[in-house]
PyMOL Python script that loads the backbone (N, CA, C, O; Angstrom):
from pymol import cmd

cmd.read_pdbstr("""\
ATOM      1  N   UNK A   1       6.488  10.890  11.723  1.00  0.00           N
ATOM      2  CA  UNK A   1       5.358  11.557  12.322  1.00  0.00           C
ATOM      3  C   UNK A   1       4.513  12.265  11.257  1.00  0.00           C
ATOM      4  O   UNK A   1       3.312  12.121  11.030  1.00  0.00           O
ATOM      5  N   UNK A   2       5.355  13.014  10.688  1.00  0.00           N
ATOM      6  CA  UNK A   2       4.270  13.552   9.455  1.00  0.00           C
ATOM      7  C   UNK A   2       3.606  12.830   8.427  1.00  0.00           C
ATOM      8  O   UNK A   2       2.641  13.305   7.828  1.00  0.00           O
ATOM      9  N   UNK A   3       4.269  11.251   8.100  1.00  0.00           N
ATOM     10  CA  UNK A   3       3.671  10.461   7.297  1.00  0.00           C
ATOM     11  C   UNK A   3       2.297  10.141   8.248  1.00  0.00           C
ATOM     12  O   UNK A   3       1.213  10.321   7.694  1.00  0.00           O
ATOM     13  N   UNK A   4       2.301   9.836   9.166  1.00  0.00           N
ATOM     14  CA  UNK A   4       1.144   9.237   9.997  1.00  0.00           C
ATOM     15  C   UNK A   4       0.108  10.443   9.751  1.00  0.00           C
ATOM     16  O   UNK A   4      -1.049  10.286   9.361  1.00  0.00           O
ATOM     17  N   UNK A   5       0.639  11.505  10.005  1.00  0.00           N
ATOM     18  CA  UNK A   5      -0.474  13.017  10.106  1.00  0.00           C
ATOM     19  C   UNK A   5      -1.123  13.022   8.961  1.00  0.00           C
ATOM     20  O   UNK A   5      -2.342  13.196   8.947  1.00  0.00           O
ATOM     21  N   UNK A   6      -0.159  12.766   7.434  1.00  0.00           N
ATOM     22  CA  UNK A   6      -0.497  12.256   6.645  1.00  0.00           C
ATOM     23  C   UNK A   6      -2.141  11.690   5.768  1.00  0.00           C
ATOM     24  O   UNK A   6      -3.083  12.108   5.095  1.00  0.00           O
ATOM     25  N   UNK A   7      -1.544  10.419   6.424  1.00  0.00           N
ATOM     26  CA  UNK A   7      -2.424   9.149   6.151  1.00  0.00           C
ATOM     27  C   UNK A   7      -3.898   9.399   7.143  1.00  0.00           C
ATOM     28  O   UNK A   7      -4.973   9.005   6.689  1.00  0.00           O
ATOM     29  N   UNK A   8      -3.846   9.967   8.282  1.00  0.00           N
ATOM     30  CA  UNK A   8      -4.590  10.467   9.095  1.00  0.00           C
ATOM     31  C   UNK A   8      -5.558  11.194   8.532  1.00  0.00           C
ATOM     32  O   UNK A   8      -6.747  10.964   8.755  1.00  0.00           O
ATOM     33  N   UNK A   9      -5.100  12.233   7.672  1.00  0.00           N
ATOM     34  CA  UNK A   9      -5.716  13.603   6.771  1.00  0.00           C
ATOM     35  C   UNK A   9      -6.349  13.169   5.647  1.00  0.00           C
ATOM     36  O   UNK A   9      -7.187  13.875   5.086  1.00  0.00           O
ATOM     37  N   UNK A  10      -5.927  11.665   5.101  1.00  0.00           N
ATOM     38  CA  UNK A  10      -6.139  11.488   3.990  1.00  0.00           C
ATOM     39  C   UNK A  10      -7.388  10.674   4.270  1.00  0.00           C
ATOM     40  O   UNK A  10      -8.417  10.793   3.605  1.00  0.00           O
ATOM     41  N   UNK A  11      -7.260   9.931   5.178  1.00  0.00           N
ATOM     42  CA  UNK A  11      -8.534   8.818   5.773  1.00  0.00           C
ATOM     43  C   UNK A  11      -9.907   9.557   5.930  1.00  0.00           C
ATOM     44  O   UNK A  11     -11.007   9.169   5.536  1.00  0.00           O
ATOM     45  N   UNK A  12      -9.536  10.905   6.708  1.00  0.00           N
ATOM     46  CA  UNK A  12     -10.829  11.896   6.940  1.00  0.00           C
ATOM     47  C   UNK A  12     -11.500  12.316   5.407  1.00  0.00           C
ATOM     48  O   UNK A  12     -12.661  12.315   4.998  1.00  0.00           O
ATOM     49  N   UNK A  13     -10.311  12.642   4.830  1.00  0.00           N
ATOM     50  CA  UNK A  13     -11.035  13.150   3.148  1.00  0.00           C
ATOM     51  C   UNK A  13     -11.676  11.888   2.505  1.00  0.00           C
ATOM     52  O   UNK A  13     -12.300  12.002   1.449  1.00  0.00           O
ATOM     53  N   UNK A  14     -11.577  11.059   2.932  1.00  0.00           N
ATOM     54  CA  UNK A  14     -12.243   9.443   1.992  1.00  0.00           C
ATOM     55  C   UNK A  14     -13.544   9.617   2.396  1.00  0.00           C
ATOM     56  O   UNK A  14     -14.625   9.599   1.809  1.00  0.00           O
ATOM     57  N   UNK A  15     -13.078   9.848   3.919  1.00  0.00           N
ATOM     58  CA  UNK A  15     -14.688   9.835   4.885  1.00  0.00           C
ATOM     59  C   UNK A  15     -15.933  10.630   4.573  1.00  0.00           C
ATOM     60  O   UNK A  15     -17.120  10.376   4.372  1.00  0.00           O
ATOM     61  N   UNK A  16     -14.917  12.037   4.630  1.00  0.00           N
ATOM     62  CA  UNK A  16     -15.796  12.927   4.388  1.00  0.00           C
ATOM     63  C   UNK A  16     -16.331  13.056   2.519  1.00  0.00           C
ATOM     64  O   UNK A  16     -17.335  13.731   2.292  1.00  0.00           O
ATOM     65  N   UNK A  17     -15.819  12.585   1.685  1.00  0.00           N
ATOM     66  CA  UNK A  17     -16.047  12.712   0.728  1.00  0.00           C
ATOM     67  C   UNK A  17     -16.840  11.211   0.043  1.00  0.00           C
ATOM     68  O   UNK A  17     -16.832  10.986  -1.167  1.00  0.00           O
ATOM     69  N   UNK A  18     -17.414  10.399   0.935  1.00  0.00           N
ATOM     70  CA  UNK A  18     -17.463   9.266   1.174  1.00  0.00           C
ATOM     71  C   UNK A  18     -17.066   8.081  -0.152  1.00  0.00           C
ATOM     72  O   UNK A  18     -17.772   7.226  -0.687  1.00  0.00           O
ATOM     73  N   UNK A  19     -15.695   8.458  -0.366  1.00  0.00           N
ATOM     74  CA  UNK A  19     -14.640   7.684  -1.205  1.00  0.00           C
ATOM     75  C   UNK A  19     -14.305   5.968  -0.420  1.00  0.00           C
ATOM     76  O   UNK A  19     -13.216   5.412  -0.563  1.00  0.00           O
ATOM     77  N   UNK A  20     -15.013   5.592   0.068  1.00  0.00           N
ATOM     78  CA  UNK A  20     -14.961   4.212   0.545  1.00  0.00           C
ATOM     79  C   UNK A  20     -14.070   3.330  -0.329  1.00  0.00           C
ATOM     80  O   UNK A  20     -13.015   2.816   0.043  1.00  0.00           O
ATOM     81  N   UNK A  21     -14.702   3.204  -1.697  1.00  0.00           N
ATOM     82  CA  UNK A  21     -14.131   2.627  -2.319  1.00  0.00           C
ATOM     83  C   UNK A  21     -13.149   2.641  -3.296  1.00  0.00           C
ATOM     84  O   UNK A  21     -13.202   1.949  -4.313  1.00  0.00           O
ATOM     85  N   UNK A  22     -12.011   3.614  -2.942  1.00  0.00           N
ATOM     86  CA  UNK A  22     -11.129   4.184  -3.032  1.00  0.00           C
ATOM     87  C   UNK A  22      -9.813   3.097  -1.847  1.00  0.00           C
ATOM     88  O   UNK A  22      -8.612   2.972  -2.090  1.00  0.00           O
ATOM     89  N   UNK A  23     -10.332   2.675  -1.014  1.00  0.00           N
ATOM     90  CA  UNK A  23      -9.286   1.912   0.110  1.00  0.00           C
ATOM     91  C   UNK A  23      -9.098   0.934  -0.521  1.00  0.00           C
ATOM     92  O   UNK A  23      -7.900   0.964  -0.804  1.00  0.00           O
ATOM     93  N   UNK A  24      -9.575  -0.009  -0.964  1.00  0.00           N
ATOM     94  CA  UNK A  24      -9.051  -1.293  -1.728  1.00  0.00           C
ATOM     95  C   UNK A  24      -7.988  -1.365  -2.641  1.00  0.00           C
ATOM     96  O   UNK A  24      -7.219  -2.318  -2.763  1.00  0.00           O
ATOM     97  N   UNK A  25      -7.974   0.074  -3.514  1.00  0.00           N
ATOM     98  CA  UNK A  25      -6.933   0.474  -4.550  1.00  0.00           C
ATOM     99  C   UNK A  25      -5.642   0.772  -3.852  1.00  0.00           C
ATOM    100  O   UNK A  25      -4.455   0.721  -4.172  1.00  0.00           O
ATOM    101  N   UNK A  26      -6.314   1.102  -2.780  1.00  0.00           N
ATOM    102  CA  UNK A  26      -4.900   2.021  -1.911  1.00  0.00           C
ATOM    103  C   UNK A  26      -4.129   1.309  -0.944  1.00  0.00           C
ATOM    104  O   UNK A  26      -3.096   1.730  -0.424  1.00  0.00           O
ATOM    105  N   UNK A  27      -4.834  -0.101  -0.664  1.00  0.00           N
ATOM    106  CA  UNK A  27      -4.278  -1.016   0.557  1.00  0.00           C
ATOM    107  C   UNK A  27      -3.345  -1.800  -0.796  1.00  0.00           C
ATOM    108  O   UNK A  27      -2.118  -1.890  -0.825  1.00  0.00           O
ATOM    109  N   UNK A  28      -4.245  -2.279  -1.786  1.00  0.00           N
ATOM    110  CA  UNK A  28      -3.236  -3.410  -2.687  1.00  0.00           C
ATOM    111  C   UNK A  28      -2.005  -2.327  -3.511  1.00  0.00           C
ATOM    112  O   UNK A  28      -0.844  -2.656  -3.754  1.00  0.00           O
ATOM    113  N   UNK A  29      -2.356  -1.598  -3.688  1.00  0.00           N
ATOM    114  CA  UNK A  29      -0.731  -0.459  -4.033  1.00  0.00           C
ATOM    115  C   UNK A  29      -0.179  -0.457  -2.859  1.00  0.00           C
ATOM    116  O   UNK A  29       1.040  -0.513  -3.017  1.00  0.00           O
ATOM    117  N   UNK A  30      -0.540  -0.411  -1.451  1.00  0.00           N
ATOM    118  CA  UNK A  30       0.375  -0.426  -0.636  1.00  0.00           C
ATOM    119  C   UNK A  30       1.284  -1.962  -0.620  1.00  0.00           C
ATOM    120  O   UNK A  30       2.485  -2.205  -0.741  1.00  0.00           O
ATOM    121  N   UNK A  31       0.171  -2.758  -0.427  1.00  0.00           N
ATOM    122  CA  UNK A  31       0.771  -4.076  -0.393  1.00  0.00           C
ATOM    123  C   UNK A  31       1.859  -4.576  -1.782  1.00  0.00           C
ATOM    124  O   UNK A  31       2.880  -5.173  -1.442  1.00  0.00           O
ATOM    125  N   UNK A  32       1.712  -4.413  -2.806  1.00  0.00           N
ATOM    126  CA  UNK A  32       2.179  -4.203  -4.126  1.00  0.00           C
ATOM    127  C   UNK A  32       4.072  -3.801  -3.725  1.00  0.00           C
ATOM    128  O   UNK A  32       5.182  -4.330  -3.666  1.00  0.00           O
ATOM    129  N   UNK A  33       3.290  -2.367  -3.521  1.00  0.00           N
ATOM    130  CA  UNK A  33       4.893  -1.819  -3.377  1.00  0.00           C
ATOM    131  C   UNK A  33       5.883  -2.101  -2.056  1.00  0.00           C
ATOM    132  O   UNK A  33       7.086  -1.880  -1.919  1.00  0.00           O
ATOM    133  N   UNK A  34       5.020  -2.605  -1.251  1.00  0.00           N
ATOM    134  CA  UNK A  34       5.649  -3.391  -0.064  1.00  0.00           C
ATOM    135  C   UNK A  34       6.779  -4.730  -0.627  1.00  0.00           C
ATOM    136  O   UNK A  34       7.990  -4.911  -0.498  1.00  0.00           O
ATOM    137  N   UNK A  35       5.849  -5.371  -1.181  1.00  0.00           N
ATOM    138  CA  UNK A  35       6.514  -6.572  -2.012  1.00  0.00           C
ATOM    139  C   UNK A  35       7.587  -6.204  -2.654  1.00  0.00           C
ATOM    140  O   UNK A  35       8.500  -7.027  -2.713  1.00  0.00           O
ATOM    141  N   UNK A  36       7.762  -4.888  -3.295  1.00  0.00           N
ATOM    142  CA  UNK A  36       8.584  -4.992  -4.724  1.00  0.00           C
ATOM    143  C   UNK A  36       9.844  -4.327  -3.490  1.00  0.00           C
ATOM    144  O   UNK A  36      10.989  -4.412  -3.932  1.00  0.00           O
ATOM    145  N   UNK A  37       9.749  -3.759  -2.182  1.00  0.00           N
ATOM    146  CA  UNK A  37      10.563  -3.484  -1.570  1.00  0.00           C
ATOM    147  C   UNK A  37      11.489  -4.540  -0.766  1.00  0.00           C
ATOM    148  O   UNK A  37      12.696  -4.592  -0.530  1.00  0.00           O
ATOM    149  N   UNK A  38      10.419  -5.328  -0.464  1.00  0.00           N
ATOM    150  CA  UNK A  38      10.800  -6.902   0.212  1.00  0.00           C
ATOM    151  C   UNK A  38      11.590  -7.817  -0.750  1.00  0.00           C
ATOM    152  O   UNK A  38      12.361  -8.645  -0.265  1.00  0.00           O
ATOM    153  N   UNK A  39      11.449  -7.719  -2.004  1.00  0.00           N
ATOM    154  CA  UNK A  39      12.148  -8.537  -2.951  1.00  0.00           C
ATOM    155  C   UNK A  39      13.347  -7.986  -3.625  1.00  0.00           C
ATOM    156  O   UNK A  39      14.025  -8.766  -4.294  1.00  0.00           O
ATOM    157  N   UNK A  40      13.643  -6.931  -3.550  1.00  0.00           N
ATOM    158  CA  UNK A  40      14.933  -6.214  -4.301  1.00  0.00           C
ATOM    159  C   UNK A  40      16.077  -6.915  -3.606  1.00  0.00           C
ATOM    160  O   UNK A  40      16.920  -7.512  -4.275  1.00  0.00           O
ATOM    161  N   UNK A  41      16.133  -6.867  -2.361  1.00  0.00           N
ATOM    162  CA  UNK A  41      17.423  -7.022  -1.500  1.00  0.00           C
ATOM    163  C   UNK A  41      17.590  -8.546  -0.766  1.00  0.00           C
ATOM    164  O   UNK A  41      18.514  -8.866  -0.017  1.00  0.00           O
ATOM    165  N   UNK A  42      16.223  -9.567  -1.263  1.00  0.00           N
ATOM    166  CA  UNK A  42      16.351 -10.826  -0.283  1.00  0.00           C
ATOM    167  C   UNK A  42      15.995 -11.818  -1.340  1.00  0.00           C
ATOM    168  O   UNK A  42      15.522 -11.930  -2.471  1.00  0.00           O
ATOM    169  N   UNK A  43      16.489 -12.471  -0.335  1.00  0.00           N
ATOM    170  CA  UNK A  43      16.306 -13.954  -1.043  1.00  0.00           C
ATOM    171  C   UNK A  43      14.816 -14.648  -1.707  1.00  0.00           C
ATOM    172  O   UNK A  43      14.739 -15.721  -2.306  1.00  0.00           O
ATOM    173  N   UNK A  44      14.055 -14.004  -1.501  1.00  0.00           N
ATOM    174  CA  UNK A  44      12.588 -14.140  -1.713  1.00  0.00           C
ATOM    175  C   UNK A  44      12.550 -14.171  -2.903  1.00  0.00           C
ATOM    176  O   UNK A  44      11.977 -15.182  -3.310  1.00  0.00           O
ATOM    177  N   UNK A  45      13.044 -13.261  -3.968  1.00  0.00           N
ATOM    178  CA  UNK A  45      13.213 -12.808  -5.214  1.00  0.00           C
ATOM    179  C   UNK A  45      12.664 -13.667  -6.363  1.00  0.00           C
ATOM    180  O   UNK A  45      11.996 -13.246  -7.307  1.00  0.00           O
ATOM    181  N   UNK A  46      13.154 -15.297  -6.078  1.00  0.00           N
ATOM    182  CA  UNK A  46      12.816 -16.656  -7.064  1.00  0.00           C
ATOM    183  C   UNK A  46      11.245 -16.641  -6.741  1.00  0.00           C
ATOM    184  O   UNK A  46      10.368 -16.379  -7.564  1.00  0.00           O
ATOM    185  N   UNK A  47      10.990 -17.072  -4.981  1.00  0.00           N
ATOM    186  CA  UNK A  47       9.481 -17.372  -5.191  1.00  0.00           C
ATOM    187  C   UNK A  47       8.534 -16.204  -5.335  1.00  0.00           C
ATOM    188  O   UNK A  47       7.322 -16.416  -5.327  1.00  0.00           O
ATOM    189  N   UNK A  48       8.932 -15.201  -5.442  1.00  0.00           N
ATOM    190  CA  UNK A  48       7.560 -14.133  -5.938  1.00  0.00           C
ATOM    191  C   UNK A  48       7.377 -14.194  -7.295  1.00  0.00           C
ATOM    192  O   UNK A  48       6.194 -14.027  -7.589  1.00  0.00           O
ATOM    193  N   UNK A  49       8.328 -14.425  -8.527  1.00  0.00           N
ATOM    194  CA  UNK A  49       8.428 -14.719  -9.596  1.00  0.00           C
ATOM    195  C   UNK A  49       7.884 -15.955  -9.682  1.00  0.00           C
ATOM    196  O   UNK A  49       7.876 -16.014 -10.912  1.00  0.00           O
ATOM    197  N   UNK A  50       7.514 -16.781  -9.407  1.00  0.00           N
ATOM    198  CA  UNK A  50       6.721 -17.798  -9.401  1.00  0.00           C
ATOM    199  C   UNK A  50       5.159 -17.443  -9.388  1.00  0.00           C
ATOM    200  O   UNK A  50       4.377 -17.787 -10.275  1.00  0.00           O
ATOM    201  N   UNK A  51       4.717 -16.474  -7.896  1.00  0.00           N
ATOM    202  CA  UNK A  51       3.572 -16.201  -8.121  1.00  0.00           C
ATOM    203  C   UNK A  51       2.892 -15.164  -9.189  1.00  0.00           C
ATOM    204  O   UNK A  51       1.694 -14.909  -9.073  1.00  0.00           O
ATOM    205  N   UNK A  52       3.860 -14.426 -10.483  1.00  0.00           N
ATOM    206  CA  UNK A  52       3.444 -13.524 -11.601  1.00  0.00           C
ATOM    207  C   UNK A  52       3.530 -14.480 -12.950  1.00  0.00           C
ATOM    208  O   UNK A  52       3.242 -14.018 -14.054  1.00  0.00           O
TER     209      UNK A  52
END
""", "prot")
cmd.dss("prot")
cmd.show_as("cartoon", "prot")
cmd.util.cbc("prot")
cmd.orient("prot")
């Protein structure tokens, strides 16, 4: 819950500070570290090393 309140708080400060382009950095670090979480523990591990 507090992560959401979070991300919530943080979206308004982009807005209000009109940091737009600030989300692109922040979706592919999300996506990034999503990956490196998805690959530690599974079998995936060979083909992501393929795509670097």
């Amino acid at each position: 819950m507090a992560k959401m309140e979070f991300l919530r708080e943080f979206w308004g400060f982009l807005k209000v500070r009109k940091l737009y382009w600030l989300s692109p950095i922040i979706i592919i670090l999300l996506l990034l570290g999503a990956l490196i979480l998805l690959t530690e523990s599974t079998g995936v591990a060979p083909f992501v090393y393929t795509l670097f």
